[in-house]
Structure formats: C-alpha cells, structure tokens
N, C-alpha and C positions, 0 to 999 in steps of 0.2 A: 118217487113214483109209487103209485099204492097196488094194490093186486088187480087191479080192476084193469088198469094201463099196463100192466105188465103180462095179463092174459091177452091183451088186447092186442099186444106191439105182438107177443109172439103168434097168436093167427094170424095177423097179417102177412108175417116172416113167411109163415107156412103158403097163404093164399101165393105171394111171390114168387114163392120156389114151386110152387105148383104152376104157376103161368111159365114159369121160366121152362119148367121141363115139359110142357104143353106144346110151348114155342120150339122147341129145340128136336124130339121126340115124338112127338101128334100123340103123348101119352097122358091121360087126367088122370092123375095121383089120389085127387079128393073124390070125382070122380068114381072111380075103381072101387077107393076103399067104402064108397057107402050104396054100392049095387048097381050102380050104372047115373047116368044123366040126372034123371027125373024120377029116381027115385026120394020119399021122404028125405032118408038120411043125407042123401048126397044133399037135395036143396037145403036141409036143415044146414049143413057144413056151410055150404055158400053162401048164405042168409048171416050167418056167424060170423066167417071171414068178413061181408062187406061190411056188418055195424062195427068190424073192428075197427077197418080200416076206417072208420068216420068218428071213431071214438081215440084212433091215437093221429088224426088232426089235430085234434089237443094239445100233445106233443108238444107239433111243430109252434102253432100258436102260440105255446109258454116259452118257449124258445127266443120266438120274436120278442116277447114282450119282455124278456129278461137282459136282450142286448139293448133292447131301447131304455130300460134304466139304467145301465151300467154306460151310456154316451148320452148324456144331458145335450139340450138342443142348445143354441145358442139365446133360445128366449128365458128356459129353463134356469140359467146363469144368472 
C-alpha cells in the first residue's frame, strides 16, 4: 500500500468516526474543527474525506481481484 492509500484509508477512518459520533452525539467533529458547516475549511475536510473514500475503493477492488487469482475458475484449469 503506498502513501497515497494509506492517507486515503486514514480519512476515511477519520470521516467514519466522525459520522459515528454525528450519529450517536448530534456532534460534527470535522465540522467543529474547521469553523462551522460551511465554512472553506470545514467543506475543504469533506471534500478530502469523500475523494478518500473513492480512492480506497481501490482497496476493496484489489482485494477482489487477488482472491480471484488465488481460486482458479474451473475454465482457468
């Protein structure tokens, strides 16, 4: 996993637990820390967290693709 994925998985971490305490709280954590809602900083955060989240689909995807080499199909054979 290179730096790119690995900044990536942990905003995400962070967007999560920020939903989770959102959920749980009625508190925004990202929010809070960049001046309110609609402020630059806060949408910069959010903007950041979601291309994470679409950059460690990656991930998942290499994921799949590495148990489907590791079980040959029966055509594969």
């Amino acid at each position: 996993m290179d730096t790119v994925q690995r900044l990536a998985l942990a905003l995400t971490i962070i967007g999560a637990l920020n939903w989770g305490v959102a959920g749980l709280f009625r508190f925004d954590v990202v929010g809070q820390l960049g001046g309110g809602f609609s402020e630059p900083l806060s949408r910069f955060l959010y903007i950041a967290i979601g291309i994470s989240g679409l950059l460690t689909l990656g991930l998942l995807f290499d994921k799949w693709r590495d148990r489907k080499s590791e079980h040959p199909t029966a055509e594969e054979t």
